[in-house]
N, C-alpha and C positions, 0 to 999 in steps of 0.2 A: 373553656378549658385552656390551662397552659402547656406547653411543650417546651419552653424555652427553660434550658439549662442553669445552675446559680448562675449570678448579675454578678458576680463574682467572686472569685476562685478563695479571696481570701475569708478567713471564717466562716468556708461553706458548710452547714448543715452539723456543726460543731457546736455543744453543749461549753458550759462557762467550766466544767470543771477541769482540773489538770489530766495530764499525757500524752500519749501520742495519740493523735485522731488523724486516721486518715480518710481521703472522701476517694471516692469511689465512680469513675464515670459510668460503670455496668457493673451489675454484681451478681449477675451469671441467670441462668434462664427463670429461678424463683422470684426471680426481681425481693430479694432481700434488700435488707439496711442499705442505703449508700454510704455508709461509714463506718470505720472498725475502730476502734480507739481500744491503746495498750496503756493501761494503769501501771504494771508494775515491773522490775525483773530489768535484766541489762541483755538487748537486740542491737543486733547489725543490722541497716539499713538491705542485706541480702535475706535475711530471715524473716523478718515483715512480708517482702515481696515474695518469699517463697509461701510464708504464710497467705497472701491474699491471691496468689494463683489459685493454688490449693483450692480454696473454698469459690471462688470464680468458675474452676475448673481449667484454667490454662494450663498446659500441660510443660514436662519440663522441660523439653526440648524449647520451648518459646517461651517460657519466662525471661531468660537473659534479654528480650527483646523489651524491657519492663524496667524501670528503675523509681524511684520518689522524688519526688519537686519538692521543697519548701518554701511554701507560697508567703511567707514572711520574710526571708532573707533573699529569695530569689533566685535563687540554685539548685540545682541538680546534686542529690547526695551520691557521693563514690558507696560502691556495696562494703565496704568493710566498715563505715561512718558508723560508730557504736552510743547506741541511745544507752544510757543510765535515767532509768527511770524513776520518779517519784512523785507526789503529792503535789510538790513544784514543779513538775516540768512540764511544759506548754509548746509543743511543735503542733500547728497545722501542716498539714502534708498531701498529696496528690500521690497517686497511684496512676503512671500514664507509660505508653509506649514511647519510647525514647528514640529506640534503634530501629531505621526507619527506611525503606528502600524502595525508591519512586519506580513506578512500574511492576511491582510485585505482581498484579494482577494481569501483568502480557496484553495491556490494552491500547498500549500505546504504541506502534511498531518506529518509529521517532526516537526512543528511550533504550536502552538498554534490557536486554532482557532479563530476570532475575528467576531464580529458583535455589529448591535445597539441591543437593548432590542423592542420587535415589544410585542403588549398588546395580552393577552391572550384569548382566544374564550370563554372559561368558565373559571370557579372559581374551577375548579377541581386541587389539587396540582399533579393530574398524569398526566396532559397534557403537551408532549411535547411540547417547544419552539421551535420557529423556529428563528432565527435571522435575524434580517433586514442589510442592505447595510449601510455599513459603510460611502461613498462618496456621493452626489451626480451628476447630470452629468458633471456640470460646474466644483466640484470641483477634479473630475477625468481628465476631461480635464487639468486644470490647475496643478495637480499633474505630468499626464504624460509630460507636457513641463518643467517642473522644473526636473523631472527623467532626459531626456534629455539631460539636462543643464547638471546636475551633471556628469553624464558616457563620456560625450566630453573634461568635463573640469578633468579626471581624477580620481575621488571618488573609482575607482577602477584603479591601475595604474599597467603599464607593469613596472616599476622598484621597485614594492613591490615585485615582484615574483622572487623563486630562482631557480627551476629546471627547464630544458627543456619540461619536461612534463608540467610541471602548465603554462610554457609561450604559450607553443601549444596550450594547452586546451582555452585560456584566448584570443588567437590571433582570433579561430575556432567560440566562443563566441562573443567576438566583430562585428565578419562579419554579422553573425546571429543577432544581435543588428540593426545594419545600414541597413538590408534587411528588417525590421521588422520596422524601423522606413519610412524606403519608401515605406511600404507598405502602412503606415495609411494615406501618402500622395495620394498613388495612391488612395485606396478604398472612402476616402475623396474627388476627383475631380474626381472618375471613368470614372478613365483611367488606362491604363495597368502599373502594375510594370515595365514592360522593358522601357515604356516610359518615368518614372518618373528617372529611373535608367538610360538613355541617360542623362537625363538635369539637374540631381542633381548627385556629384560625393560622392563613398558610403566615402571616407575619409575624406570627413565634418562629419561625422554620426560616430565616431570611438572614442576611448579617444587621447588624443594627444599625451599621450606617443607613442602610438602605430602608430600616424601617425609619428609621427617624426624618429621612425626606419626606415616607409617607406619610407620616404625622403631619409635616408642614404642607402638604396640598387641602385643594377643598373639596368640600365635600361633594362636585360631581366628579373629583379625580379621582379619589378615593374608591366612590360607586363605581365606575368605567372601569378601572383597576379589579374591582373585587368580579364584578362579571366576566373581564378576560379571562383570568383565572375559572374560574367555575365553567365556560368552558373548554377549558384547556382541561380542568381536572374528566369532564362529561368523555371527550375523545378519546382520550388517555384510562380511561377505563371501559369504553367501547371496544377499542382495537388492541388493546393490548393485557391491562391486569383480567379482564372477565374472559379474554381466550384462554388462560393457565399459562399464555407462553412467559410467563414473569414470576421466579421464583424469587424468596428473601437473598439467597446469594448475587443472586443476578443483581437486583435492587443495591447491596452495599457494594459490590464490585462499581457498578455505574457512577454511584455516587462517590465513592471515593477517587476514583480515577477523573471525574469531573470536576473534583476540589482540586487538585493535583493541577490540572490545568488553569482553575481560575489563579490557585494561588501558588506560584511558581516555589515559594519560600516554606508552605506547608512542610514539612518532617525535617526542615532542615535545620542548626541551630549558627546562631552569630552572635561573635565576642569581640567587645569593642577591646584594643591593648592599648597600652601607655607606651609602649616601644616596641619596636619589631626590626630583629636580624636577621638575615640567614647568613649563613657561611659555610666553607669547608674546611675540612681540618687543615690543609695548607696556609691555609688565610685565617684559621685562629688565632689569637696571641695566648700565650702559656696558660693551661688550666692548672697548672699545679705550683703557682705560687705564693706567698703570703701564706702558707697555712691550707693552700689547697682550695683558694675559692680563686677566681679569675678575673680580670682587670673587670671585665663585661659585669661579672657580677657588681664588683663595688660602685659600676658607674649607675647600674640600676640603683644600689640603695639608699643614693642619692637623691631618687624621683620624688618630688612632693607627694603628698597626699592628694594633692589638687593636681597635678601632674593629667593637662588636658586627654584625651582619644588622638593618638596619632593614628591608627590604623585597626579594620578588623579581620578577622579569622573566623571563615566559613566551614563548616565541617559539613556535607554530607554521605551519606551512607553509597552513594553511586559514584558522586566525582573526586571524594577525599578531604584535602586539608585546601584554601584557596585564602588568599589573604592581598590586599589592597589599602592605598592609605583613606584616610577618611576623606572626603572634599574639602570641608576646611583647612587640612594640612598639608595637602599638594604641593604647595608653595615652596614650605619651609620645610619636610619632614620627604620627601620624597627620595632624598639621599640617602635616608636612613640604611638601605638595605647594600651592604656590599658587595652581595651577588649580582653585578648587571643583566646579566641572563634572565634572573626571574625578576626583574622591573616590571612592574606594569608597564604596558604599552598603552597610549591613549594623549588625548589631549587636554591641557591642563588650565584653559581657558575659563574664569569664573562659573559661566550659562551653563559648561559642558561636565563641570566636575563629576557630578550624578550619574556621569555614564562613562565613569573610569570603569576599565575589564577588570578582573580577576586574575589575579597569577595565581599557577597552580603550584601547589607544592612538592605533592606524595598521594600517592595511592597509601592505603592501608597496609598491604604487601610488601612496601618499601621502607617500613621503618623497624629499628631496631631496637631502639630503648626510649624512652622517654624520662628527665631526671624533672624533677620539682623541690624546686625551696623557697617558700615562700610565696611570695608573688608568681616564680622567675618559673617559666615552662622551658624547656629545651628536647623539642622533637629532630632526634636522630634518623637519617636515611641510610639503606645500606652504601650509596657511595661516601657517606660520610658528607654530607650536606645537613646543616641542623637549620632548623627555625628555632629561633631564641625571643620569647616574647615576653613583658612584662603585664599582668593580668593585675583589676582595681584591688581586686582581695583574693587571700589563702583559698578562700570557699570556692570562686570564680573559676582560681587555678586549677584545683581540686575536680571541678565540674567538665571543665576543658580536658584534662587528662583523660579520667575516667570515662568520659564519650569515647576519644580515639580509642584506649585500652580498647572501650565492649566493641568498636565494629573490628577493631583488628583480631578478636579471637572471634567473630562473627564470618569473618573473609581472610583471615590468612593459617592460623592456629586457634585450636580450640582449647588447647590444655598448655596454652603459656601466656602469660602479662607480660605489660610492658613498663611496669612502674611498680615497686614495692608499695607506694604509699597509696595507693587503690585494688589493689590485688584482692579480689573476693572470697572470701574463706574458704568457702567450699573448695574451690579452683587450688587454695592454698593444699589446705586438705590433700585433693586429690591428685596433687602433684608429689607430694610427700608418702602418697601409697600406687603411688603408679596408676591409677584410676582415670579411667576413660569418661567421657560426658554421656547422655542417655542416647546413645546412639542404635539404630535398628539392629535386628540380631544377625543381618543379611551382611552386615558390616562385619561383622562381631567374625562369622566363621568367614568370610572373607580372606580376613585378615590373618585367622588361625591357617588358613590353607595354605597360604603363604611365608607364614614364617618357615623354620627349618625341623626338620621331623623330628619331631623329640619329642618321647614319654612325659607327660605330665604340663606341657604349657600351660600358661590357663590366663585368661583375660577379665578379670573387673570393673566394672561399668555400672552407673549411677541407672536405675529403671528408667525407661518413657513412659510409666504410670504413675509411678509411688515416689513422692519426693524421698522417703525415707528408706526407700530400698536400693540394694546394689545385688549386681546379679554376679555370679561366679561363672563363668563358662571355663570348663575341665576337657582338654582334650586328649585323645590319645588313639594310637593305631589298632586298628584288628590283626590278627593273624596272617599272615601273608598266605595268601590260599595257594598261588603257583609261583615257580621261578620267574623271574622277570616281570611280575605283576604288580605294581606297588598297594601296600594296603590300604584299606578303604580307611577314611579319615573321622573319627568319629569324636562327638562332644556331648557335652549332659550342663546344664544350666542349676546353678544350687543358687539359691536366695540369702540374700542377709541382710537383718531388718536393723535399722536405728530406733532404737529407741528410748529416748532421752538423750544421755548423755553414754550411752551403753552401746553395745553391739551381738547380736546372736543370729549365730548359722541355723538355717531354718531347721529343724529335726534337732537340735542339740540344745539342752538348758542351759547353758554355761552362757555367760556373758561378759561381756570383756571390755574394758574400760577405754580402749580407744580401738582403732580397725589394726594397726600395726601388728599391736598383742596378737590380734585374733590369726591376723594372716600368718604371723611366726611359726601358732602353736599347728595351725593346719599342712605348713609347710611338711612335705616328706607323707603327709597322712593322706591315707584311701579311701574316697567318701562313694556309697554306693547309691546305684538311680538304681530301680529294679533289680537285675538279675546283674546287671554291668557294676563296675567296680571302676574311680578313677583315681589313678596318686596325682599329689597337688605338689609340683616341685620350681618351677619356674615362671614369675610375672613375669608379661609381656607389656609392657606400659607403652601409654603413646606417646607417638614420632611427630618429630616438629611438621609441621604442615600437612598431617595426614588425611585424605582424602574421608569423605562421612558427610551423613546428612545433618551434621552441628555447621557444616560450612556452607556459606550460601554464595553463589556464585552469580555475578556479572557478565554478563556475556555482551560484549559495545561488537555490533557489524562493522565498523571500519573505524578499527582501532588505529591511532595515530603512532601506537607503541613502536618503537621499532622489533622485528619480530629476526632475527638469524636467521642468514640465508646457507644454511650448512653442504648443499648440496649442492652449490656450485662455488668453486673461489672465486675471493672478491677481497681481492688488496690494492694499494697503490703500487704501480707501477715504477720504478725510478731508473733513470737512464744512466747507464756507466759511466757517463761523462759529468756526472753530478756527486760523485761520492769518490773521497779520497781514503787508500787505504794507508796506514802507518805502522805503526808500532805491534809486533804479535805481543796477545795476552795470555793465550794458553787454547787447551786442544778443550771440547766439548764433546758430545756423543755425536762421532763424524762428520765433526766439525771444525774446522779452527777458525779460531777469533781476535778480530782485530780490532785498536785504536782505528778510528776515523771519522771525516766527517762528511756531514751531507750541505753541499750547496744549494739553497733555495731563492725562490725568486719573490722576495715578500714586501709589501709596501709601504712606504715607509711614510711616516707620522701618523701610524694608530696608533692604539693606544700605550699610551710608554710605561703605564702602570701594568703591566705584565708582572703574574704571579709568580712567584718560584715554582711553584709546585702544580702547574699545568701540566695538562697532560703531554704537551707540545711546549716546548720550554724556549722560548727566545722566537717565538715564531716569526718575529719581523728581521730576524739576522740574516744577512746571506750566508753565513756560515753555522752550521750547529753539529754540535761534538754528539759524537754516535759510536755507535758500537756495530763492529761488521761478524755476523756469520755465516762464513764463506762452507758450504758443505764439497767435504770434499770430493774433487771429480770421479776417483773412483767409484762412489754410491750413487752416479747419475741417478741408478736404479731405484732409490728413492726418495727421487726429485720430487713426486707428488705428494709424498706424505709431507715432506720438507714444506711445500709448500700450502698444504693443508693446513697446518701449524700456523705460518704465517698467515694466513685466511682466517682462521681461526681468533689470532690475539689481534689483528686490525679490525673485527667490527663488536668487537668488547672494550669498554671505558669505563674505568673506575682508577680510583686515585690509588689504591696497592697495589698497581696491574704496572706492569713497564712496556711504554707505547712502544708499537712498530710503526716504524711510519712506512714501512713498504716492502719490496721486494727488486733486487737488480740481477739478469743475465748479464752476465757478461763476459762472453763467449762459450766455456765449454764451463764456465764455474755459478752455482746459482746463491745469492748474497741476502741475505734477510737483515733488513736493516733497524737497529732498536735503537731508542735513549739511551744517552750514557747517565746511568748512575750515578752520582760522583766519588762515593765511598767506599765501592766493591763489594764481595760477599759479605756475606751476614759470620761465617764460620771462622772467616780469616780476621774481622775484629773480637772474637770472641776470643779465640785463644790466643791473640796480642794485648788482650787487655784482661786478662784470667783473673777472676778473683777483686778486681775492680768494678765488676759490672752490677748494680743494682737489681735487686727482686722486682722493684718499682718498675725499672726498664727493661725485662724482660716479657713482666706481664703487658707493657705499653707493645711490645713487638709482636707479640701473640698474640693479639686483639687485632691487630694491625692486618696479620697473615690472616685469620679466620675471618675480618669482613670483607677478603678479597676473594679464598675459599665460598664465602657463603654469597656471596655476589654469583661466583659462574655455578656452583650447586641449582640456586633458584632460576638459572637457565638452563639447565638438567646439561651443562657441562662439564667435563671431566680434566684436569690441566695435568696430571698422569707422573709426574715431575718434583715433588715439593719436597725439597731439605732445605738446608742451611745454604749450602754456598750456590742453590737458585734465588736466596733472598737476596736484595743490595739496599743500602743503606745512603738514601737521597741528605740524611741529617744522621749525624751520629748521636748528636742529644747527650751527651756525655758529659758538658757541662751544667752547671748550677744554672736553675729557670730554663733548663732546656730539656725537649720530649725527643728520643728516637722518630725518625721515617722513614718507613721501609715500603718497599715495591719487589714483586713478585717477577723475576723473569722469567721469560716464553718459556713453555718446556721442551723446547730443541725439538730433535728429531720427533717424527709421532709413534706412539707407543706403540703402534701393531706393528711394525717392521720392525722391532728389537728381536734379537735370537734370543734363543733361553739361555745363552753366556751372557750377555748385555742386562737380562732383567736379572741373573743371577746377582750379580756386581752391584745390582741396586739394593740389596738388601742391607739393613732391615726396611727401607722406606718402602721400599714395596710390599704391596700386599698380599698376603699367600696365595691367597686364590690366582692372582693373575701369573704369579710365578710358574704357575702348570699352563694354563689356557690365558693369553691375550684378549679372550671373548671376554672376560668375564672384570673388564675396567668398568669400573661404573666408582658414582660420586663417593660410595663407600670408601673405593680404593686411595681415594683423597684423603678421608678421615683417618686411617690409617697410618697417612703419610703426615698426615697432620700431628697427631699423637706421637711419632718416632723424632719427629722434626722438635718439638718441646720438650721432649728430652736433651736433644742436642742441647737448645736454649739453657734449659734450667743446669748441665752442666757444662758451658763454656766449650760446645763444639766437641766435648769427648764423644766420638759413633759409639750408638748402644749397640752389643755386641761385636765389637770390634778386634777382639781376641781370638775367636772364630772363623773356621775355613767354609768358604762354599758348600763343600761335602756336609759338614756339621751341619750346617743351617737346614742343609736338603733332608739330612737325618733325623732332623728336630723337628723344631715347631714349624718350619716350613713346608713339611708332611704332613701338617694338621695338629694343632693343640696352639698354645696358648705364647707370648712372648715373653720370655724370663727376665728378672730384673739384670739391668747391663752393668749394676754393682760399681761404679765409677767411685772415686771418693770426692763429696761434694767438697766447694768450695765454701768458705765464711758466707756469701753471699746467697748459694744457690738457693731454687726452691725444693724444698723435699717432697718427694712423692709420697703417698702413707707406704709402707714395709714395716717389716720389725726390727726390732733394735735401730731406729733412728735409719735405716738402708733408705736406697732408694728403690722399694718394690715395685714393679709396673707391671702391669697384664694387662695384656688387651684380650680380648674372647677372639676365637677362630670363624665363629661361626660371622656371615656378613650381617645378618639380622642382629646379629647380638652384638655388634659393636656399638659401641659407647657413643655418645653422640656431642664430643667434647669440642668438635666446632661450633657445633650449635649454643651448647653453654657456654663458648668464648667469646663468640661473637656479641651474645646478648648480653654476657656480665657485665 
């Protein structure tokens, strides 16, 4: 009997006629067709795959972990990749798990742990987590037959090995493979190992390199061989499958985690490039010249077609993006990369080349957009670090994207992409209705509990059974039984089926042509569960990086990350004899500030190519021009917060951030020492160059402000501070072939020891809530400040409500409600906000849950 899988992938088990055929490596426990083939009709490459879960039985939470191979062109299809089908069309295809995370099974304490995110018993933050199952059963089954697949057909091979020892060890492995995969057969038809081991020979079950040596022994090696085995299988069914202690789980866990070890490269995928950059946006040359493509691109499109492998790009689902040049181009192609920092390190001697390291790029969590054209991939970090790489084909590019895309809404977001031109419909869809992924329902009122008390929430979310249903959860409060009691919190779950191309609330005939319609016509309306009654007034959509079991987490024992040490300060020291003070430049929040500089002691003939745009600018000078803030003596009183501030922006690094190099006493005055900027605030060129200022350069500056925002956010920091003239302008960008750059400075004093006159003054950037209670700063109050600050932008530094007293604001919307349009009159240039008649209307919602989340959508635009 055989056991061994198709001889190969291409034209497996496919008929001569036209369409999509795909094969199948498990096709769920009827052991049905290994093949589905689609004759007719126009499918996305997500609707296939959602179709063959379905009938598989993978459920939808693990589908996304699933994408199609096309074993003819040799790529990975992105989920939006649209078959039109016909009489002509001829795709072979695979059905396989794609997104792939080594150690899922907690078997390896070496590896990182992994799991889903499971909801919390209480709100206490000292309760430990416990992690949920990364697979389900269907797609555990379906994993270990594709494991299979891969260790027969090689993935781990006897002619990658050099010493006797590693082929021993690797031969010893192997056997233990094939005994372990007839076991899952016996315990599966229970029946005995020895009997499964008469009728299936263990050399179907082996890699083929390793059968093919056995071919070439003779025939008493052969014999010797097949006796070891037989009793190896005798023992192995003595002391372990006939005691029960070995169930099918057990069996694919072993096995899979012992592939994992033989073949280091299992789940992972590698892409040979034709070129490879990285950079920072300092170190770019103009993206928006010639029509808006950039030098880098035209030199790409100059690459042959023949254009040799300069280097590849490793993607996996645990360490991220990793990329090295190839060993034949060490030589000559090692310069390639501008960023010194991520050089490989190694040595570059012919013998040695094969064991050049890996530079790592980026986690998953670190990137921000990814753009594609053509060939040309450009993966964005949030410090604004890209990889730029040229891939052989569109398809190649396509395939590369589309991987990062799935493990980044896999491990960082689940309801956002990172590239239009892979974006998955669904995903598409359910971003355009506010729709959540099939997340547990433990999530679901989690989430409801936490929002803000309000009649009629209600949350939408795609099922974790029915590809085609979406659940409605309606909330709303009981009665308040006593004073001071708050009301119990109650919800009701209403269903709504797809079907077809249509929509219908379960209990209601009416069906509606897209979800939008349906949710409009339900808005304001009171749908009844028994005896309870709920109005359906306000979606709650999800929030960038929101915690759920759609996200699977990584947990490394001794991460190399750097982690903030908030709890105790930690700045440079600088001695008063090292900093000169000059020229006053004006007063801060109890503060005044000065022209100065700092004298350092730095060595001189390194490297002379010093960027502009480091975070430490001229580091080899003995002199470097700086900025002093001197807090004034009278507030000794709060020297710690002063100094907390400074602790605070010296162990943060990103390119929109304005470095501190330190901190100086000297004597009864304490001095926080920063970059000087060279261009000054952001407010004071605005309204000097009114009406001259581009749409283009505005939006370039608010992208600029929000990946520096969304840099200390994803460190759940808060910079408490953010308008216009804390922006400075490192480049003005004003001329023709030239972009703005802007840096964020420190936010002075720290925000708990302001008075409520001090936070009154900051209004509008401040956010209402903190205007009553200082407790209640959080990254929110960022976003707020973020949105008031783009205003400023969009009209040239006019303060939105700037007509307004203290009192009025206290009276207004800063007692709760919404922020009125600041009505300015725009300029030829500015951008408009939507209002009516052409205004500039702005509203921001009161509530903190309800605030918009327009950093998030700037940053990632």
């Amino acid at each position: 009997a055989h056991l061994r899988p198709w001889s190969d992938a291409d034209g497996c088990c496919f008929s001569a006629s036209g369409g999509v055929k795909v094969c199948l490596h498990w096709s769920g426990e009827e052991e049905r067709e290994r093949c589905q083939t689609y004759t007719q009709g126009m499918l996305s490459a997500e609707e296939i795959c959602i179709d063959l879960a379905r009938r598989i039985g993978i459920t939808p939470l693990c589908y996304s972990l699933f994408a199609l191979y096309d074993t003819q062109s040799r790529v990975w299809l992105p989920p939006n990749h649209l078959f039109k089908i016909s009489k002509d069309t001829n795709f072979n295809l695979l059905f396989r798990m794609r997104y792939y995370f080594r150690n899922w099974h907690g078997m390896n304490d070496k590896e990182p742990a992994v799991y889903r995110n499971v909801p919390r018993q209480s709100d206490s933050p000292d309760e430990k987590l416990q992690g949920g199952a990364l697979l389900d059963k269907s797609s555990l089954e379906y994993l270990f037959e594709q494991g299979k697949f891969e260790f027969i057909n090689d993935v781990a091979s006897l002619k990658d090995l050099q010493t006797e020892q590693e082929i021993q060890r690797f031969k010893n492995e192997s056997l233990g493979m094939a005994v372990l995969h007839l076991s899952h057969i016996a315990i599966k038809k229970g029946i005995s190992l020895e009997e499964v081991a008469r009728k299936y020979s263990f050399k179907e079950c082996i890699p083929r390199s390793f059968y093919r040596q056995i071919q070439q022994n003779n025939y008493l090696t052969k014999f010797r061989m097949k006796n070891v085995f037989k009793k190896f299988v005798q023992r192995f069914q003595r002391h372990t499958v006939s005691t029960g202690k070995l169930t099918v789980q057990d069996v694919m866990y072993k096995y899979l985690a012992t592939l994992e070890h033989l073949a280091p490269r299992f789940g992972s995928e590698l892409f040979p490039v034709l070129s490879l950059e990285t950079s920072s946006e300092g170190e770019k040359v103009q993206l928006y010249v010639n029509g808006g493509h950039s030098q880098l691109e035209h030199a790409h499109a100059l690459l042959p077609k023949d254009q040799p492998v300069t280097h590849e790009v490793l993607v996996t689902g645990t360490t991220g993006i990793q990329w090295r040049p190839v060993p034949g181009e060490v030589g000559c192609c090692s310069g390639r990369s501008r960023n010194k920092e991520l050089e490989p390190k190694g040595p570059t001697q012919p013998a040695e080349r094969s064991e050049l390291k890996w530079a790592h790029f980026c986690d998953f969590r670190e990137i921000t957009h990814i753009v594609v054209k053509d060939c040309r991939v450009s993966i964005n970090r949030q410090d604004n670090k890209c990889l730029e790489v040229v891939l052989p084909s569109s398809e190649s590019a396509l395939s590369l994207v589309s991987l990062v895309d799935g493990y980044f809404r896999l491990t960082a977001d689940s309801s956002h992409y990172l590239c239009h031109e892979v974006a998955p419909p669904r995903l598409v869809m359910s971003i355009m209705n506010g729709i959540h992924g099939p997340m547990q329902e433990e999530f679901v009122f989690a989430k409801l509990r936490r929002e803000e008390q309000e009649e009629g929430l209600y949350i939408i979310r795609w099922s974790v059974l029915d590809f085609n249903r979406m659940i409605l959860s309606v909330v709303k409060r009981s009665h308040q039984q006593a004073p001071g009691v708050q009301a119990a919190l109650k919800y009701r779950q209403f269903r709504i089926q797809k079907k077809g191309n249509s929509f219908v609330l379960e209990g209601w005939d009416r069906e509606f042509s897209t979800l939008r319609e349906l949710l409009d016509v339900l808005k304001g309306c009171t749908l009844r569960s028994g005896e309870e009654s709920f109005t359906v007034k306000r979606c709650c959509p999800p929030k960038p990086g929101e915690i759920s079991d759609l996200l699977i987490t990584r947990k490394v024992k001794d991460s190399t990350k750097q982690i903030l040490n908030l709890t105790q300060l930690s700045f440079h020291q600088i001695r008063k004899n090292e900093i000169t003070q000059r020229a006053h430049l004006g007063q801060g929040t109890r503060t005044n500030i000065y022209d100065g500089l700092l004298n350092i002691c730095g060595t001189t003939g390194a490297d002379d190519e010093a960027e502009y745009f480091s975070t430490e600018q001229n580091n080899n000078s003995r002199e470097m021009h700086v900025v002093l803030k001197v807090l004034d003596p009278s507030h000794r009183d709060i020297a710690l917060a002063f100094f907390e501030t400074a602790s605070l922006m010296s162990q943060v690094s990103h390119v929109h951030l304005a470095f501190v190099h330190g901190v100086c006493v000297r004597g009864s005055e304490n001095i926080m020492v920063e970059e000087f900027v060279e261009h000054g605030p952001l407010d004071v060129l605005l309204r000097k160059e009114k009406g001259r200022v581009t749409v283009g350069w505005k939006i370039t500056v608010a992208k600029q402000l929000a990946s520096a925002l969304s840099y200390l956010e994803d460190k759940n920091l808060v910079h408490g501070n953010v308008c216009a003239k804390n922006i400075l302008l490192a480049r003005k960008g004003l001329e023709d072939g030239s972009v703005p750059f802007v840096k964020l400075s420190d936010p002075g004093v720290s925000f708990t020891v302001l008075s409520r006159e001090e936070r009154v003054d900051r209004i509008p950037w401040i956010a209402p809530e903190c205007v009553r209670d200082v407790g209640n700063l959080s990254t929110a109050a960022d976003k707020w400040s973020f949105g008031t600050t783009l205003l400023e932008i969009c009209f040239d530094a006019d303060v939105p409500l700037k007509e307004r007293t203290p009192s009025e604001h206290l009276g207004g919307e800063w007692a709760g409600g919404a922020l009125g349009s600041p009505h300015p009159k725009p300029s030829q240039d500015s951008v408009i906000c939507p209002g009516s008649e052409g205004s500039a209307g702005f509203e921001v919602g009161w509530g903190v849950q309800r605030r918009a989340t327009e950093l998030e959508n700037k940053r990632r635009g």
